[in-house]
C-alpha positions as CSV (number, residue, x, y, z in Angstrom):
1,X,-10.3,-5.0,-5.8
2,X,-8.9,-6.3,-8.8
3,X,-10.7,-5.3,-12.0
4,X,-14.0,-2.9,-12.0
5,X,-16.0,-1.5,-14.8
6,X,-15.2,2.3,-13.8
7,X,-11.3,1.5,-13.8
8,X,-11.5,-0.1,-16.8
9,X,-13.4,2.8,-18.3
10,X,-10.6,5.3,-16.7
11,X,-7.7,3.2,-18.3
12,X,-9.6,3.2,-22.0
13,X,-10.6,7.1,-21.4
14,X,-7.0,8.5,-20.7
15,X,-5.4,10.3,-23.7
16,X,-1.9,8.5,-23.5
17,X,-1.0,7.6,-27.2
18,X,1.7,11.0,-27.2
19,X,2.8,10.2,-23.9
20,X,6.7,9.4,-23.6
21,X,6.5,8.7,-19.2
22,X,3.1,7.2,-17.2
23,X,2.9,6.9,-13.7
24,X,0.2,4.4,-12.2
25,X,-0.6,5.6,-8.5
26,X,-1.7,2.4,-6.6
27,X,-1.6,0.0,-9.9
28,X,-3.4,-2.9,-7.8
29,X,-3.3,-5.8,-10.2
30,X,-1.6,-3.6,-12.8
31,X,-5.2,-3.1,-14.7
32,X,-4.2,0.7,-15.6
33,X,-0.6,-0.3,-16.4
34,X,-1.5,-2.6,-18.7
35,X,-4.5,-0.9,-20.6
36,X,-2.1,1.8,-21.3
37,X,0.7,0.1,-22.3
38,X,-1.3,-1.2,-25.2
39,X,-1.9,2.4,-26.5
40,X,1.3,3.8,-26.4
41,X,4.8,3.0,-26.8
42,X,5.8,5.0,-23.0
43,X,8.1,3.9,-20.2
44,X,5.3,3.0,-17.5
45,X,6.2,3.1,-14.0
46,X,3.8,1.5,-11.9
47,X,3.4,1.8,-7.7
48,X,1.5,-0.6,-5.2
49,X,1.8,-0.1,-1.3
50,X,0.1,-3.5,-0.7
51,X,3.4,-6.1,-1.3
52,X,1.3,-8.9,-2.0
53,X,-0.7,-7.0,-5.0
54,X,2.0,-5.6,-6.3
55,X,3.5,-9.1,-6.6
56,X,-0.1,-10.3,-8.6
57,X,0.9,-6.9,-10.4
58,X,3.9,-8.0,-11.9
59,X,3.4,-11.2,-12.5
60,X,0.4,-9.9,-14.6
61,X,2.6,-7.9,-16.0
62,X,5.1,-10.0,-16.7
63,X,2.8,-12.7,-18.5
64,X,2.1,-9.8,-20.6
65,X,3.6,-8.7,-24.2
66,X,4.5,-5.0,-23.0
67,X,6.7,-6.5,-19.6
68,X,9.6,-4.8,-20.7
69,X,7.9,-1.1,-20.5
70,X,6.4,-1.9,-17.5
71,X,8.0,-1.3,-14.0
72,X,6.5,-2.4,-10.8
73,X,7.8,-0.9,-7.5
74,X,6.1,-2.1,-4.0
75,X,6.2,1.4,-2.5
76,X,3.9,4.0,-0.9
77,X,3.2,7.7,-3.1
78,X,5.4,9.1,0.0
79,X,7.9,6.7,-0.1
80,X,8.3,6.8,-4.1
81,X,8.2,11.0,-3.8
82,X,11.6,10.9,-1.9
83,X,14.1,9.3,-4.4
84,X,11.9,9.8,-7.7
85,X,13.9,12.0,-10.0
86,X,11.2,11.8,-13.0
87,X,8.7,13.7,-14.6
88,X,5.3,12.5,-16.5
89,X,3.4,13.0,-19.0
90,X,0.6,11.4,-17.9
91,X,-0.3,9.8,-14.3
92,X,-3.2,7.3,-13.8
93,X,-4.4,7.1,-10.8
94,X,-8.3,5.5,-9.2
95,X,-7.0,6.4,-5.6
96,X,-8.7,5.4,-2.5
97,X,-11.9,7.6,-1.6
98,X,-13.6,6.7,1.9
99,X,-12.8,9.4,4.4
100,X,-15.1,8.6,7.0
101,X,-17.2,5.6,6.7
102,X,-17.4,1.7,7.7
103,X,-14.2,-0.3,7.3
104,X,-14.8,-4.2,6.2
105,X,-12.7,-6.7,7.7
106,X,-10.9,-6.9,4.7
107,X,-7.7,-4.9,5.1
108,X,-6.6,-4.9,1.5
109,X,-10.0,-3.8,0.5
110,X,-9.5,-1.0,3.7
111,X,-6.1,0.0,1.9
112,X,-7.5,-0.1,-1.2
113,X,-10.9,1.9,-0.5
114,X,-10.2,4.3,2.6
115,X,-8.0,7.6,2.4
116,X,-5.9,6.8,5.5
117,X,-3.1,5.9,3.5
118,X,-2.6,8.6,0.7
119,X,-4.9,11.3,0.8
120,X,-6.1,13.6,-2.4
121,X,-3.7,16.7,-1.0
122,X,-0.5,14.2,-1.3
123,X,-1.3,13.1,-4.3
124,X,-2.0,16.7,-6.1
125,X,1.3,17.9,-4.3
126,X,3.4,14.7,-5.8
127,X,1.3,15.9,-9.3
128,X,2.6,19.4,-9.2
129,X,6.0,18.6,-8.6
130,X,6.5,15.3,-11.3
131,X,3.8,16.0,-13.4
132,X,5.3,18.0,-16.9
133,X,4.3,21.3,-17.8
134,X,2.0,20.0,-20.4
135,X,1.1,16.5,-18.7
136,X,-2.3,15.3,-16.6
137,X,-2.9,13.9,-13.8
138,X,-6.3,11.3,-14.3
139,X,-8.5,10.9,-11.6
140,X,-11.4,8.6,-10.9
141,X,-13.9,9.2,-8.0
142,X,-17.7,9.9,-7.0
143,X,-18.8,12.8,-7.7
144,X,-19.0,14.9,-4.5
145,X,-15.2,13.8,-3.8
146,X,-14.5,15.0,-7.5
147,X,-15.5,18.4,-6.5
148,X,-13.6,18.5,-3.4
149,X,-10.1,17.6,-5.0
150,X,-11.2,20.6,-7.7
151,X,-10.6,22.7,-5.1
152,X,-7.9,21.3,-3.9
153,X,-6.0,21.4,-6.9
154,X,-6.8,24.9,-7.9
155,X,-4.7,25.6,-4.6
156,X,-1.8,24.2,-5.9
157,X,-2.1,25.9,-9.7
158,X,-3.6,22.5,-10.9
159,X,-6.9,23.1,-13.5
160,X,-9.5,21.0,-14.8
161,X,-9.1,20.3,-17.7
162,X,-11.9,17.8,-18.8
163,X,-14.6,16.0,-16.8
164,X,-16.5,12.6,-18.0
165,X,-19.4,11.7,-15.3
166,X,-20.1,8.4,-15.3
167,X,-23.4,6.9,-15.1
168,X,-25.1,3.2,-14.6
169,X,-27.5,3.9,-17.0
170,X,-29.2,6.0,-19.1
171,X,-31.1,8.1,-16.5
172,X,-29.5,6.5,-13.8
173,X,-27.4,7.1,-10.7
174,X,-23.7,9.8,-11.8
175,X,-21.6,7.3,-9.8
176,X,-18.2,8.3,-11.0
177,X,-15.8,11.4,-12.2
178,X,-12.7,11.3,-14.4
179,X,-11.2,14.3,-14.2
180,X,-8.1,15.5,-16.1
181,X,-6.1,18.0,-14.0
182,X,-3.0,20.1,-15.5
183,X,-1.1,23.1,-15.7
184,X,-3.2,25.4,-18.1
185,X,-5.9,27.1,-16.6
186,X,-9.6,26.6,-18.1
187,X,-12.4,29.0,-18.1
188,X,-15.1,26.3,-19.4
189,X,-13.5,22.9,-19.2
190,X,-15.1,20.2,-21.8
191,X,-17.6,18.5,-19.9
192,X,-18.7,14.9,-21.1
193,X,-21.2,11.7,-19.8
194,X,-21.0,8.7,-20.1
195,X,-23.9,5.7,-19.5
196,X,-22.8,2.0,-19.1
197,X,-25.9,0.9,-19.8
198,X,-29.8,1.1,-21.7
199,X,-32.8,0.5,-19.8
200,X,-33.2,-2.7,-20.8
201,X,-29.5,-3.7,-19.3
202,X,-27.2,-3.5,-22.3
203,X,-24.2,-1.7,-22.9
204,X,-24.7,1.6,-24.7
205,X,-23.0,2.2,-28.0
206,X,-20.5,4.7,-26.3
207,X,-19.3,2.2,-23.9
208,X,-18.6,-0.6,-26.5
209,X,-17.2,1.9,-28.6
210,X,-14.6,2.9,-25.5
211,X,-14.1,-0.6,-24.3
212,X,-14.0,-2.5,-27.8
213,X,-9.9,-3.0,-27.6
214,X,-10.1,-4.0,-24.1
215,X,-13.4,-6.3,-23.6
216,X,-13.3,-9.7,-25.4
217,X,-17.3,-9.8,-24.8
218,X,-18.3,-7.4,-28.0
């Protein structure tokens, strides 16, 4: 699970450019880390349960120009709740989604993929106790999950604040949510799409304009 088009999407859509603190929930790789390090000039703290991938993490990190921002801990959400003394402005996080469905024999991809380890209630409950008053959690995940953690967060005085569904095409299959969650209650939260592709298989002009900085193929 190292680099997919929806994360990379979540990691160009994020409004971090004012942000002073960013948390990455499950970095992986570091993908989310490192796209937002190069818009903004924020202390990034960056957590990976698996040990291994948070070792590719930072030495992906490390290789990179912004390594000195950047701060890779191997730790759980839980774990990382129990010391962490910070607040954030903003916190990334593409968490895993599969409740209740067919495990690989891959277990990185089964950490990666399958809510066993953090589920969406810890992670709004870590958001509303680090997150700033003015700061947003990011979340990216199908759309009926999307809904579902809505609720949930409107439980624990988190809103909606803006929604961007994601889809293939252009009259194609909503695959994906990112949703913006904070402090300030909305009535009509801005509602935007998104479609990775045209018809005839190439990138729409709304995706290369999002991805321009970050995709060496345009």
């Amino acid at each position: 699970m190292k680099v997919c088009t929806d994360s990379c999407i979540l990691g160009a859509y994020a409004e971090v450019t004012k942000a002073q603190t960013i948390l990455d929930i499950g970095t992986g790789t570091g993908l989310l880390a490192l796209m937002a390090a190069q818009r903004t000039g924020a202390s990034i703290t960056a957590i990976e349960i698996d040990k291994q991938t948070a070792k590719q993490a930072w030495e992906n990190i490390n290789n990179s120009p912004w390594a000195e921002r950047i701060q890779v801990k191997p730790v759980s959400l839980q774990a990382f709740a129990l010391d962490n003394q910070e607040k954030y402005d903003i916190m990334l996080c593409n968490p895993p989604f599969y409740q209740q469905s067919y495990k690989s024999s891959d277990e990185a991809r089964n950490v990666a993929m399958h809510s066993e380890e953090l589920s969406f209630t810890e992670i709004l409950q870590f958001s509303a106790s680090f997150l700033n008053t003015t700061g947003l959690l990011y979340l990216l995940l199908p759309p009926h999950e999307s809904r579902y953690v809505a609720q949930l967060a409107h439980r624990l005085n988190l809103f909606v604040q803006e929604k961007l569904s994601i889809f293939t095409q252009v009259g194609g299959k909503h695959i994906r949510t990112i949703q913006s969650l904070g402090f300030t209650p909305a009535v009509n939260p801005a509602e935007k799409t998104l479609c990775i592709r045209q018809p005839e298989n190439m990138y729409t002009s709304e995706f290369t304009q999002l991805l321009k900085d970050y995709y060496l193929i345009f």
